[in-house]
BALO-817118 format. One record per atom (N, C-alpha, C, O): x, y, z; residue number from 1. Coordinates in pm, whole numbers, plus 32768, in hexadecimal, padded with zeros to 4 digits. Each point is the difference from the previous one (the first is absolute). Example, Ala and Ser with C-alpha at 12.3 -4.5 7.8 and 13.67 -1.06 7.14 Angstrom:
<r u="8527" v="7DC7" w="830C" resi="1"/>
<r u="7FA7" v="8077" w="8000" resi="1"/>
<r u="805A" v="8078" w="8000" resi="1"/>
<r u="8068" v="7FFE" w="8042" resi="1"/>
<r u="7F75" v="806B" w="7F76" resi="2"/>
<r u="8052" v="8077" w="8006" resi="2"/>
<r u="7FB3" v="806D" w="8049" resi="2"/>
<r u="8033" v="806F" w="8011" resi="2"/>
END
This chain:
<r u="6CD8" v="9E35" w="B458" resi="1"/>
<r u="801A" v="7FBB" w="807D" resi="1"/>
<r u="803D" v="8062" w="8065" resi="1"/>
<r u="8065" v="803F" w="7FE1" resi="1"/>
<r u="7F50" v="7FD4" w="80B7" resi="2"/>
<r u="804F" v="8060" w="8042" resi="2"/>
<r u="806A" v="7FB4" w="8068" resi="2"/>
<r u="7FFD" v="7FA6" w="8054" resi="2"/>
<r u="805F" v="80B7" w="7F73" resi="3"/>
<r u="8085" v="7FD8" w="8062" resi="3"/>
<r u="7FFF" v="800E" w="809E" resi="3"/>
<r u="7FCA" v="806A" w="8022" resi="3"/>
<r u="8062" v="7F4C" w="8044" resi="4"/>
<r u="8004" v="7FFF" w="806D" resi="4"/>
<r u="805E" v="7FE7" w="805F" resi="4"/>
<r u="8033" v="7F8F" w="7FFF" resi="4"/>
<r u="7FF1" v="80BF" w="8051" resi="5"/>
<r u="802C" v="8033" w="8082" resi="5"/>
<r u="7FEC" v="7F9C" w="8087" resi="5"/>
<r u="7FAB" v="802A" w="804E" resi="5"/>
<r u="8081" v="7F80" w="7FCD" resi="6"/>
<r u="7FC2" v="7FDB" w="8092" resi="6"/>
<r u="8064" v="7FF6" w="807E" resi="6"/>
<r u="8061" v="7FB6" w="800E" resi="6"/>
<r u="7F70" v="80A0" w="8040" resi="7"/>
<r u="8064" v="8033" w="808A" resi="7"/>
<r u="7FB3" v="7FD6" w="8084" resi="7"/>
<r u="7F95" v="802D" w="8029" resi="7"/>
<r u="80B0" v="7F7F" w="8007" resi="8"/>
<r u="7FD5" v="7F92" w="8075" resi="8"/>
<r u="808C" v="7FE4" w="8041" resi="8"/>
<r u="8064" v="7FEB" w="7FBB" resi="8"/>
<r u="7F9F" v="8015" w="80CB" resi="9"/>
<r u="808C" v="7FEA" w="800A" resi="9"/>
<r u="7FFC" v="7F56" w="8055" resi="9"/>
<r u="805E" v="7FCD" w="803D" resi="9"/>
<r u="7F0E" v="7FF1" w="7FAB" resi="10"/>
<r u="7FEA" v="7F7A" w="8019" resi="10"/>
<r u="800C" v="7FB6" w="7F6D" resi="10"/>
<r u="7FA8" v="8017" w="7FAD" resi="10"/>
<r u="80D4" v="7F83" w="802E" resi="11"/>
<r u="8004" v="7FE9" w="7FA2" resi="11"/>
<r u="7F6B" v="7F9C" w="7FE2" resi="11"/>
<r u="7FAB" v="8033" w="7FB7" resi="11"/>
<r u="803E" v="7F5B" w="8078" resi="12"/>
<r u="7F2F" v="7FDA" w="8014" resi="12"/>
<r u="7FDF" v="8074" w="7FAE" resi="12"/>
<r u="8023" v="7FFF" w="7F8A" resi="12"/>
<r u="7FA1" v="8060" w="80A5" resi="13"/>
<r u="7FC1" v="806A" w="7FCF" resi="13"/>
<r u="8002" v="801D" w="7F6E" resi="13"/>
<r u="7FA7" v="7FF7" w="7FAB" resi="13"/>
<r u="80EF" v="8036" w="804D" resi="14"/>
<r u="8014" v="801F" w="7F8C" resi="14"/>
<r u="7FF4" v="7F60" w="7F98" resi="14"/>
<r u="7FFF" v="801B" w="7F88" resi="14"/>
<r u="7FFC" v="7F9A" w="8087" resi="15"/>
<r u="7FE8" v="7FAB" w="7F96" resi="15"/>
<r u="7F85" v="7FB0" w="8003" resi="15"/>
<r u="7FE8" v="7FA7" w="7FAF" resi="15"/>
<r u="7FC8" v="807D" w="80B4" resi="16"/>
<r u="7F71" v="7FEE" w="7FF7" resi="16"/>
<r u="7FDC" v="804F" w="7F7E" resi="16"/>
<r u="7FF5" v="7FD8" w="7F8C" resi="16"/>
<r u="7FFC" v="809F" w="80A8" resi="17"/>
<r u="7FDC" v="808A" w="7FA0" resi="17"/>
<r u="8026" v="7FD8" w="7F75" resi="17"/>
<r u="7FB3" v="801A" w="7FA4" resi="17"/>
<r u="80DF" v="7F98" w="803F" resi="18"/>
<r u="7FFD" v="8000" w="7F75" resi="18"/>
<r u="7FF4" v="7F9F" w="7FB4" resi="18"/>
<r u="8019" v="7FE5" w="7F8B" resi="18"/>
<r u="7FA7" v="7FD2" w="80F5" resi="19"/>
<r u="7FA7" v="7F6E" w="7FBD" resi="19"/>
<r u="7F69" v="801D" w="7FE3" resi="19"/>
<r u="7FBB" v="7FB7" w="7FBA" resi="19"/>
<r u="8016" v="80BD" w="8084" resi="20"/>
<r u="7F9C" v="8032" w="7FDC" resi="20"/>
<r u="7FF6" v="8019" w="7F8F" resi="20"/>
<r u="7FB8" v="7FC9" w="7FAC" resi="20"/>
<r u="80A7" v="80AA" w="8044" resi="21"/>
<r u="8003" v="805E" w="7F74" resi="21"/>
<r u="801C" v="7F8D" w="7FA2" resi="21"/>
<r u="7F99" v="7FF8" w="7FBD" resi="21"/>
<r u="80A8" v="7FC0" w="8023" resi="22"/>
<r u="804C" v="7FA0" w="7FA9" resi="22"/>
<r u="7F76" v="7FAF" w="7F90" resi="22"/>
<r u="801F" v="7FD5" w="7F91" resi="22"/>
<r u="7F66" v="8024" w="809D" resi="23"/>
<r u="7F92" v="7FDA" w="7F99" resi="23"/>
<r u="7FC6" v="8085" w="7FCA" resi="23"/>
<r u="7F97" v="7FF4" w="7FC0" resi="23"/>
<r u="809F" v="8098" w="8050" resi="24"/>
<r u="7F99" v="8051" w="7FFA" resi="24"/>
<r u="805D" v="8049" w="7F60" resi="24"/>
<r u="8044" v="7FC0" w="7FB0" resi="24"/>
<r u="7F98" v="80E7" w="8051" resi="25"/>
<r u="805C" v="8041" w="7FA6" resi="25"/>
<r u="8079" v="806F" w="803E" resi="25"/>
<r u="801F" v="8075" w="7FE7" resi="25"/>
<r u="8001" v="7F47" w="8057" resi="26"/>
<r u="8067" v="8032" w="806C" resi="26"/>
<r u="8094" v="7FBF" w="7FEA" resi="26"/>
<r u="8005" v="7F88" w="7FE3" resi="26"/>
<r u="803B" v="80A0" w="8025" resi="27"/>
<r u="8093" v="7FD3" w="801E" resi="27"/>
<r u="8068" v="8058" w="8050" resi="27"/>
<r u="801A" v="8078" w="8004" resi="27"/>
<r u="801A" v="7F0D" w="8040" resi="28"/>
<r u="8038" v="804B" w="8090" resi="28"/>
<r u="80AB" v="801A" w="7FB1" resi="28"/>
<r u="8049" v="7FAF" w="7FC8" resi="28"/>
<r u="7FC0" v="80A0" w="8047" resi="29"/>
<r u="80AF" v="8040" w="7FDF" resi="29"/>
<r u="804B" v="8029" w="8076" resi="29"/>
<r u="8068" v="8040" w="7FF2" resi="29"/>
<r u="7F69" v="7F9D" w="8089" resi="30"/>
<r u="805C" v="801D" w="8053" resi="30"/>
<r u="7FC9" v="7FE2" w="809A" resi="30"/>
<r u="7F8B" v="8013" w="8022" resi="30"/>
<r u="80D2" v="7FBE" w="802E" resi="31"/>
<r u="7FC9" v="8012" w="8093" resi="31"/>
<r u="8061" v="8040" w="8059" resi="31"/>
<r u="8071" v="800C" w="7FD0" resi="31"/>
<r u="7F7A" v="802A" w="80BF" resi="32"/>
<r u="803F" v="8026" w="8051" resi="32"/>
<r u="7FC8" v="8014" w="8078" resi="32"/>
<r u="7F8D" v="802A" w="800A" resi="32"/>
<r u="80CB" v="7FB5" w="8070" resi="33"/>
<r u="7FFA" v="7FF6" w="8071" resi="33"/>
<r u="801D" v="804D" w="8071" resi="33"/>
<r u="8018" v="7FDE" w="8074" resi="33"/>
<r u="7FE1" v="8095" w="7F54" resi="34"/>
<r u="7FF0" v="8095" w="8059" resi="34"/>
<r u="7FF3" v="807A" w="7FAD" resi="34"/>
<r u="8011" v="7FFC" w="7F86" resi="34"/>
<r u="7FD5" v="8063" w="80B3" resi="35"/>
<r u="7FC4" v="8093" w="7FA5" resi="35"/>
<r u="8088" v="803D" w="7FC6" resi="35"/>
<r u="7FFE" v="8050" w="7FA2" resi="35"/>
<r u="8079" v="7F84" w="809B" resi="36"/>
<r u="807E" v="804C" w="7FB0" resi="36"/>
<r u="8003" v="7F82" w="7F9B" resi="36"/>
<r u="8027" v="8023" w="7F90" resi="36"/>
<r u="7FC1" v="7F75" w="8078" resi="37"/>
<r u="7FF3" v="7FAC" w="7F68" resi="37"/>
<r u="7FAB" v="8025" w="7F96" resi="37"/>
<r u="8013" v="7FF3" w="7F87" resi="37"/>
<r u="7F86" v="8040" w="80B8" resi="38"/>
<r u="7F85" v="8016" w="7FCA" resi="38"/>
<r u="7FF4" v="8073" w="7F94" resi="38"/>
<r u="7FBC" v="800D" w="7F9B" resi="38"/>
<r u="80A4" v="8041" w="80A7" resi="39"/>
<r u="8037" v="80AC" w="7FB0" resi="39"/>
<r u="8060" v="7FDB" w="7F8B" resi="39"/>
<r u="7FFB" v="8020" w="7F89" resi="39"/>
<r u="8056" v="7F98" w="80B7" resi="40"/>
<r u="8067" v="7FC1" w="7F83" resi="40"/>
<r u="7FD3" v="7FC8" w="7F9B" resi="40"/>
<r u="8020" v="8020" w="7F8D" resi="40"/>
<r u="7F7F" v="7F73" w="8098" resi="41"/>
<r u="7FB4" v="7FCB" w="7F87" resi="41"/>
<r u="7FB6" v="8052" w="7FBC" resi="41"/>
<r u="8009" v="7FEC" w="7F87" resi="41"/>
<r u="7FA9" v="8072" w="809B" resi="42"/>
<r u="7F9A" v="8018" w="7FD0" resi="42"/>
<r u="8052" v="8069" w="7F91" resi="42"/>
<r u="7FD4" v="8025" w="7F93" resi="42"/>
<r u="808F" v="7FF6" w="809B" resi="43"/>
<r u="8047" v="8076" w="7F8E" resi="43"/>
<r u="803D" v="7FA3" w="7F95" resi="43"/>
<r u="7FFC" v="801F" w="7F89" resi="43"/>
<r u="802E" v="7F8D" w="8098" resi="44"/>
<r u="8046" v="7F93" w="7F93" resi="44"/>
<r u="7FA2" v="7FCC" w="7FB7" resi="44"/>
<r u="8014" v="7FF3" w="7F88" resi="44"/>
<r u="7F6A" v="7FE4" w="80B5" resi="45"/>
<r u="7FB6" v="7FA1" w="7FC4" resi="45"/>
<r u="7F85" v="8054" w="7F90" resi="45"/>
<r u="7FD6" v="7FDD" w="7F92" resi="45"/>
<r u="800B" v="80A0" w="80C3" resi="46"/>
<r u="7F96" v="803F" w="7FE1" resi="46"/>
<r u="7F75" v="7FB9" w="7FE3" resi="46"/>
<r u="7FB8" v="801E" w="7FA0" resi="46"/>
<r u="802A" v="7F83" w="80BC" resi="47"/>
<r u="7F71" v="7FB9" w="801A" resi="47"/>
<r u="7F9F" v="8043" w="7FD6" resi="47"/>
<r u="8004" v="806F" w="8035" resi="47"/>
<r u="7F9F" v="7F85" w="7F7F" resi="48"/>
<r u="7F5A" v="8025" w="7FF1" resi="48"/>
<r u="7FBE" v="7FE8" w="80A3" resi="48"/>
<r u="7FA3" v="804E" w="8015" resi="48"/>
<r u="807B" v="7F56" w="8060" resi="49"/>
<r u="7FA9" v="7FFD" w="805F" resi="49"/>
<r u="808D" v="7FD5" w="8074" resi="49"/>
<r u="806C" v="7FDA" w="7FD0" resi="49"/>
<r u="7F7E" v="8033" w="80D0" resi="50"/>
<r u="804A" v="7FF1" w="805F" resi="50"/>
<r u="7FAC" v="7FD7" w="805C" resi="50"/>
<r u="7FAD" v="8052" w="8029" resi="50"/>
<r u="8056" v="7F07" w="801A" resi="51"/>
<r u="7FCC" v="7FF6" w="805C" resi="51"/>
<r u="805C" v="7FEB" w="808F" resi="51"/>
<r u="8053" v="7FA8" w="8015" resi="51"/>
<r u="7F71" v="80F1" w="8068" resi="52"/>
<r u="8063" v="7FEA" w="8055" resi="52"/>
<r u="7FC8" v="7FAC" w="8051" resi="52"/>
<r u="7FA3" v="7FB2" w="7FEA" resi="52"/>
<r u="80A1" v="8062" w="8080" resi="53"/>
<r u="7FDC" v="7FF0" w="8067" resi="53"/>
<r u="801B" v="8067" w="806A" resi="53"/>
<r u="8035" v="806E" w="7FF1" resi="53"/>
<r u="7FA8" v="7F6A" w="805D" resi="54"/>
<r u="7FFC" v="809C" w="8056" resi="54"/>
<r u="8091" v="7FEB" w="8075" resi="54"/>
<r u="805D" v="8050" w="800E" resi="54"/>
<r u="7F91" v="7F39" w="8035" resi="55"/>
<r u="8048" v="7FE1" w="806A" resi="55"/>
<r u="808E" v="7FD0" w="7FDA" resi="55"/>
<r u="8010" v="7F91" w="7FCC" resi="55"/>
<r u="8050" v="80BE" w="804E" resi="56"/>
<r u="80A3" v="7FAC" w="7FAB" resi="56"/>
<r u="8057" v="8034" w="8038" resi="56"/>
<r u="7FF4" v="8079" w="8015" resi="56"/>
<r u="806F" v="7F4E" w="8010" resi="57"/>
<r u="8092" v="801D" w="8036" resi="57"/>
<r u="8024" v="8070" w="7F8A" resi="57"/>
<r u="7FDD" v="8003" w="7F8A" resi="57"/>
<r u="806A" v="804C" w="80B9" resi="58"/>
<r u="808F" v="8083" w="7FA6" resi="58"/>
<r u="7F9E" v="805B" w="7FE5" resi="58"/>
<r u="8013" v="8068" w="803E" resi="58"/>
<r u="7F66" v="7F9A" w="7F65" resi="59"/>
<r u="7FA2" v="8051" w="7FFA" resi="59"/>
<r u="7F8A" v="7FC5" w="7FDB" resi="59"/>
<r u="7FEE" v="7FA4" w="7FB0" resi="59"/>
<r u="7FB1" v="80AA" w="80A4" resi="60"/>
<r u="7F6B" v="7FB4" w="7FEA" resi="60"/>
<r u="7FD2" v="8017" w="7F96" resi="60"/>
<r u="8050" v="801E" w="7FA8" resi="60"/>
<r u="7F2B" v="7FDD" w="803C" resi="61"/>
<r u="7FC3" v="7FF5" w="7F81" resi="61"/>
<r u="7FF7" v="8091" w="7FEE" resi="61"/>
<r u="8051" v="8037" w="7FB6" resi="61"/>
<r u="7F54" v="800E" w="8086" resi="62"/>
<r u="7FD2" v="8078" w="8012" resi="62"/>
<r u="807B" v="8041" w="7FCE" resi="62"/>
<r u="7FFB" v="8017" w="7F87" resi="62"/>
<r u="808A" v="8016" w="80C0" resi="63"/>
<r u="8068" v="803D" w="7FD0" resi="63"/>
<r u="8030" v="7FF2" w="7F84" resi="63"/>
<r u="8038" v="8051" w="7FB6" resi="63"/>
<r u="7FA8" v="7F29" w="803B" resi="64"/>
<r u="8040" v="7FB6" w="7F56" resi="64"/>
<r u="7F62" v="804C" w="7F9A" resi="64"/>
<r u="800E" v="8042" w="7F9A" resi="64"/>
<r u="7FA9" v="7FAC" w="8088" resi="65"/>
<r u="7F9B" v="8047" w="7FAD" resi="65"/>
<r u="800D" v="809E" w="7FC8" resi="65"/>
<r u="7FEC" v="8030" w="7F90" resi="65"/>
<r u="8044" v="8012" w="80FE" resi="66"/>
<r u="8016" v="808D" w="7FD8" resi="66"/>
<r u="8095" v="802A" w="7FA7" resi="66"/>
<r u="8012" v="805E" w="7FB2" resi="66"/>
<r u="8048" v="7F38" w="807B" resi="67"/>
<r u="802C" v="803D" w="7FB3" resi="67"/>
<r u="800F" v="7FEA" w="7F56" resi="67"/>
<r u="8032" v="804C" w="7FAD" resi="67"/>
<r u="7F8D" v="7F2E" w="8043" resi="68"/>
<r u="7FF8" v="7FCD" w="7F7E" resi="68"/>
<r u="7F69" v="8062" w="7FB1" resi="68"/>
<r u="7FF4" v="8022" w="7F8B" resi="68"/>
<r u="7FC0" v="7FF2" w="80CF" resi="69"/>
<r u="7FAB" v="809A" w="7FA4" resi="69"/>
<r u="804A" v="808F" w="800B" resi="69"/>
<r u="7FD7" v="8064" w="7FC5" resi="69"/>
<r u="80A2" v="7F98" w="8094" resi="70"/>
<r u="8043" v="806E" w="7FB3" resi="70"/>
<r u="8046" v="7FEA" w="7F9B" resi="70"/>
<r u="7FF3" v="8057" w="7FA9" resi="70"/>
<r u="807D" v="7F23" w="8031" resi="71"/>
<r u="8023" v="800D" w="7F82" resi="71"/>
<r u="7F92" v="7FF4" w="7F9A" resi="71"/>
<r u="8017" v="8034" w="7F93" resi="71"/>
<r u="7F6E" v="7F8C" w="8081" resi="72"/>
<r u="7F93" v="7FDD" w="7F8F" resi="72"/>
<r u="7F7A" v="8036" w="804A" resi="72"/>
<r u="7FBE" v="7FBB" w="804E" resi="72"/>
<r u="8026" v="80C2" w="7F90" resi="73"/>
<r u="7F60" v="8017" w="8059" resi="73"/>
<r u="7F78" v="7FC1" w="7FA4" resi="73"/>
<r u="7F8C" v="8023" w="8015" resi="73"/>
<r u="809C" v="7F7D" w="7F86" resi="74"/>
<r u="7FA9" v="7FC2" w="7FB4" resi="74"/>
<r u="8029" v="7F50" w="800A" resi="74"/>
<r u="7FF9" v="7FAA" w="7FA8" resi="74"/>
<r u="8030" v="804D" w="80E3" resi="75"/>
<r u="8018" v="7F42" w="803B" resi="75"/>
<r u="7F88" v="7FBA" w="8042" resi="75"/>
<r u="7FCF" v="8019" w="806E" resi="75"/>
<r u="8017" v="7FA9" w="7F55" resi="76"/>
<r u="7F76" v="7FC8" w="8001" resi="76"/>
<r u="8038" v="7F6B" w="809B" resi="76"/>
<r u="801E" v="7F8C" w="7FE3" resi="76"/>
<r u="7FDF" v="80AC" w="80AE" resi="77"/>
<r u="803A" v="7FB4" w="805B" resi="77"/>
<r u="7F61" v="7FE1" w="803A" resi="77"/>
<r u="7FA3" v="804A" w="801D" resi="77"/>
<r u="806F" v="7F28" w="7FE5" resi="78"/>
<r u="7FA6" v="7FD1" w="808A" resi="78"/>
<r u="801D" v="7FB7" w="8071" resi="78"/>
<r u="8046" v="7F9B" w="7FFE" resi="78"/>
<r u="7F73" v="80A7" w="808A" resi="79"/>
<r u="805A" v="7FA3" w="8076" resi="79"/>
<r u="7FD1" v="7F8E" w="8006" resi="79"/>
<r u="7FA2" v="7FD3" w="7FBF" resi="79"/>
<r u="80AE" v="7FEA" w="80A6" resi="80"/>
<r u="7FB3" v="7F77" w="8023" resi="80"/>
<r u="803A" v="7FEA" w="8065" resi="80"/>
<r u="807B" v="8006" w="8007" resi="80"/>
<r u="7F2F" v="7FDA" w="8069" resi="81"/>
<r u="8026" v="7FDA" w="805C" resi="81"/>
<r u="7FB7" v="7FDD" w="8071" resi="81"/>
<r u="7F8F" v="802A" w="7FE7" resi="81"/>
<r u="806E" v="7FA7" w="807D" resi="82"/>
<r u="7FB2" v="7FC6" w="8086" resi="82"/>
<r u="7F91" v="801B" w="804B" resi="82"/>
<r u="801B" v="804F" w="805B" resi="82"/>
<r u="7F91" v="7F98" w="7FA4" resi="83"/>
<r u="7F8C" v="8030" w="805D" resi="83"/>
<r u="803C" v="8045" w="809C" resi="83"/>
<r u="804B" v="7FC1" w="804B" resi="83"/>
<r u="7F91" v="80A0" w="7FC9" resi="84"/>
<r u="8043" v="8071" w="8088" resi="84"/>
<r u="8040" v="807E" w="7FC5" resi="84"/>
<r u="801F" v="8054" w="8054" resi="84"/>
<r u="7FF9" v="7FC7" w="7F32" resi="85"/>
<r u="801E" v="806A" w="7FAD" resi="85"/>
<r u="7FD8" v="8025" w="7FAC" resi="85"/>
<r u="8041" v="801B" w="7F9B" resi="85"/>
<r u="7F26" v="7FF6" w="8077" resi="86"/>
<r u="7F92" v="806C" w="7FB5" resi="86"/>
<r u="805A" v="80A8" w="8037" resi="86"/>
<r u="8010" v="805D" w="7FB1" resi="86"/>
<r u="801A" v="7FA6" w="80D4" resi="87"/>
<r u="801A" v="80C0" w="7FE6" resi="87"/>
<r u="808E" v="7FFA" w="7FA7" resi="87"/>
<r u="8009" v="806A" w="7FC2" resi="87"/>
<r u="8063" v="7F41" w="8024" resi="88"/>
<r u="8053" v="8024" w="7F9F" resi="88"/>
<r u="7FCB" v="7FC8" w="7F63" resi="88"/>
<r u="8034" v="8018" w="7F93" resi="88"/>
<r u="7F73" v="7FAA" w="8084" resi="89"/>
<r u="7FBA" v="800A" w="7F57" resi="89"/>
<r u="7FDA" v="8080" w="7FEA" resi="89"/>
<r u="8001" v="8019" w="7F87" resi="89"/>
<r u="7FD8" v="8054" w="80C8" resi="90"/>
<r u="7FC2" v="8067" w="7FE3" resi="90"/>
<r u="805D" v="8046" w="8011" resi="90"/>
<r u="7FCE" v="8068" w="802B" resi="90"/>
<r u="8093" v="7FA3" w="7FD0" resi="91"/>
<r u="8081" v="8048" w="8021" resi="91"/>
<r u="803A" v="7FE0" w="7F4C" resi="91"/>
<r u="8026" v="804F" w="7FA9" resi="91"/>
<r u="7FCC" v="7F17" w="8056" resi="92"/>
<r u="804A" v="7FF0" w="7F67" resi="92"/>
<r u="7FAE" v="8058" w="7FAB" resi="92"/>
<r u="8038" v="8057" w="7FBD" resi="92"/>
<r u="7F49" v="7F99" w="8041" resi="93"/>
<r u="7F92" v="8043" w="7FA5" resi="93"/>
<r u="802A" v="8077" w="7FE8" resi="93"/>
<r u="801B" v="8023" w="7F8D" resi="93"/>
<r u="7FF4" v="8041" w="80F5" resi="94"/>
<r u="8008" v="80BA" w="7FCE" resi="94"/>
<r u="8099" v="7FE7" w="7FF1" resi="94"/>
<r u="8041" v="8068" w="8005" resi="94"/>
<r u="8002" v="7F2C" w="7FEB" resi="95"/>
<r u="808C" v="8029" w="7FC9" resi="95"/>
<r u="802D" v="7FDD" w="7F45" resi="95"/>
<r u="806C" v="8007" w="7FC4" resi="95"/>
<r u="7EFD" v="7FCF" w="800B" resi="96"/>
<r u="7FBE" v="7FA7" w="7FA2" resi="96"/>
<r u="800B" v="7F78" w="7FDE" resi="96"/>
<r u="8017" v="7FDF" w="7F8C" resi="96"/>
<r u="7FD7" v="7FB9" w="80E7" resi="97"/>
<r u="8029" v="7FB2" w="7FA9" resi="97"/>
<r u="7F45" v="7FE9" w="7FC2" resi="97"/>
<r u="7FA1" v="803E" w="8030" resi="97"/>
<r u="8054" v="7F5B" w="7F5E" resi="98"/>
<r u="7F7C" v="7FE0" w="7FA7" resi="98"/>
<r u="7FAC" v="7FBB" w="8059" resi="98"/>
<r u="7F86" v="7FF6" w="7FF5" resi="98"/>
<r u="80D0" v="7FD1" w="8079" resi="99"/>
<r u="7F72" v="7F96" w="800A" resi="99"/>
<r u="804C" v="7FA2" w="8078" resi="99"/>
<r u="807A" v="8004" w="8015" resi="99"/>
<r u="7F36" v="7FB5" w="802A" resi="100"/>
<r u="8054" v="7F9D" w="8072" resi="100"/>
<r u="7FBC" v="7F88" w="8021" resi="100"/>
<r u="7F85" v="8008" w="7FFB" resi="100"/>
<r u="80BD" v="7F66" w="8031" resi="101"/>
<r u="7FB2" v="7FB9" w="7FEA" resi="101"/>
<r u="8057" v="7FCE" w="809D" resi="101"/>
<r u="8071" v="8015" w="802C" resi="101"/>
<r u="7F04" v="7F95" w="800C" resi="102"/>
<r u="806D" v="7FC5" w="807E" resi="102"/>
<r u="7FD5" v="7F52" w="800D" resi="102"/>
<r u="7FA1" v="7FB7" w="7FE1" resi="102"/>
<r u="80EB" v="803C" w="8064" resi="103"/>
<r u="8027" v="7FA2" w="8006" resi="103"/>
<r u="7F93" v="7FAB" w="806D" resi="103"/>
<r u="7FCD" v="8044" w="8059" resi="103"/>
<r u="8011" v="7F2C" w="7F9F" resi="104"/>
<r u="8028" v="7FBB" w="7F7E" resi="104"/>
<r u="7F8A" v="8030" w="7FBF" resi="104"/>
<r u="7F94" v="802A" w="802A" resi="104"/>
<r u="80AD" v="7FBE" w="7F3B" resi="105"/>
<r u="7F94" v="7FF5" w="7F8E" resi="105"/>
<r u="7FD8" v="7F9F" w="7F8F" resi="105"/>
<r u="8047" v="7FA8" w="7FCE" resi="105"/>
<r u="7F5E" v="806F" w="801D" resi="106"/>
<r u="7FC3" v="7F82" w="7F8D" resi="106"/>
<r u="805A" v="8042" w="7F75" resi="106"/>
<r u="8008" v="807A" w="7FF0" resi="106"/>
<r u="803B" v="7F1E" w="7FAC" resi="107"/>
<r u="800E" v="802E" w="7F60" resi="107"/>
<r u="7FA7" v="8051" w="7FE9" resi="107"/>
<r u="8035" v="806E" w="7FF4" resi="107"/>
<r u="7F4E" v="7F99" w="7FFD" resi="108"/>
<r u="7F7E" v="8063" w="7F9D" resi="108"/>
<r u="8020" v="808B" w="8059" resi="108"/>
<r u="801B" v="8063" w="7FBD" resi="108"/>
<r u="7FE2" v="7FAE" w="80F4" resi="109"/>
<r u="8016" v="806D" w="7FDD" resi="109"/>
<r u="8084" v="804D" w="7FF8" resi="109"/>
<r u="800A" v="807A" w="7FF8" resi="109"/>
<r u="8065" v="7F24" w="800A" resi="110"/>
<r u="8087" v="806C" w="7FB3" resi="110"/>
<r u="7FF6" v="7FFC" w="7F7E" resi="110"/>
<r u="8043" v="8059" w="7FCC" resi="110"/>
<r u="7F7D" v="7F5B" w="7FDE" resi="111"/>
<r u="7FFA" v="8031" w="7F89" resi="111"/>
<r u="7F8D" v="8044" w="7F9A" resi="111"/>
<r u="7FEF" v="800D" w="7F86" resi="111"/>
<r u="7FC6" v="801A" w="8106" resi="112"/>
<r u="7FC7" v="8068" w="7FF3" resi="112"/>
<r u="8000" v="8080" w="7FCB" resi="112"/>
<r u="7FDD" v="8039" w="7F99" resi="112"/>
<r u="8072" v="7FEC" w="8106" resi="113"/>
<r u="804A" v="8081" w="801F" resi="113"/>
<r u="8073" v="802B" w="7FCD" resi="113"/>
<r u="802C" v="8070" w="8019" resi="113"/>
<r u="8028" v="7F1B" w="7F7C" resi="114"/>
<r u="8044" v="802D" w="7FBC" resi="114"/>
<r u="7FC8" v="8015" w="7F4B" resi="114"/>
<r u="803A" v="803D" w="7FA6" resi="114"/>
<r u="7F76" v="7F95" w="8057" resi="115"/>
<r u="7F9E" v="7FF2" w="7F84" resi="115"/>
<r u="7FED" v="80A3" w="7FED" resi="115"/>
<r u="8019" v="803F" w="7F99" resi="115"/>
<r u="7FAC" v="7FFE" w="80F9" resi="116"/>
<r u="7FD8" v="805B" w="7FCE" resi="116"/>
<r u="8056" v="808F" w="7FD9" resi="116"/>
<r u="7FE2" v="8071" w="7FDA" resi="116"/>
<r u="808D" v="7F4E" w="8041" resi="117"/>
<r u="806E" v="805B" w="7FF4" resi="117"/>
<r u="8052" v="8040" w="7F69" resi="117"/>
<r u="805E" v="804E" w="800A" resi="117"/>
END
């Protein structure tokens, strides 16, 4: 079962997502609501997967991404976030995150894109 990460700083969001995951082989171990949460958790929690978001008060996604592939350059992060930010999806990408899905989305394809992870 892969463990999961979910960083949304819209609480909605975040418990959509883990009503998603919740029929699948996923289990959520943690949420947080900005990228300095996001760092904290992810060192405490050590998630198999992190879904950000990009847009967040204290630090955005993007920043929270880089620096969570410097403590782990093997963090399997995907963004998520809003239609109008395809150029910082491509910004998350060469900073690695796996994969990005935008908002809104259907269940099949977030558990997709985390499937393939």
């Amino acid at each position: 079962m892969k463990r999961v990460l979910i960083v949304d700083d819209a609480a909605f969001m975040r418990m959509s997502i883990k009503n998603m995951l919740a029929n699948y082989e996923f289990e959520v171990v943690g949420e947080a609501e900005n990228g300095i949460q996001a760092i904290e958790k992810y060192q405490e929690l050590q998630p198999d997967i992190v879904t950000m978001d990009i847009t967040m008060p204290e630090l955005d996604g993007i920043q929270a991404l880089r620096e969570i592939k410097k403590l782990d350059p093997s963090a399997s992060v995907v963004m998520v976030s809003a239609l109008g930010q395809e150029a910082r999806m491509k910004e998350a990408i060469i900073y690695g995150a796996k994969g990005f899905i935008v908002k809104p989305f259907k269940e099949e394809l977030l558990i997709s894109a985390l499937s393939k992870l």
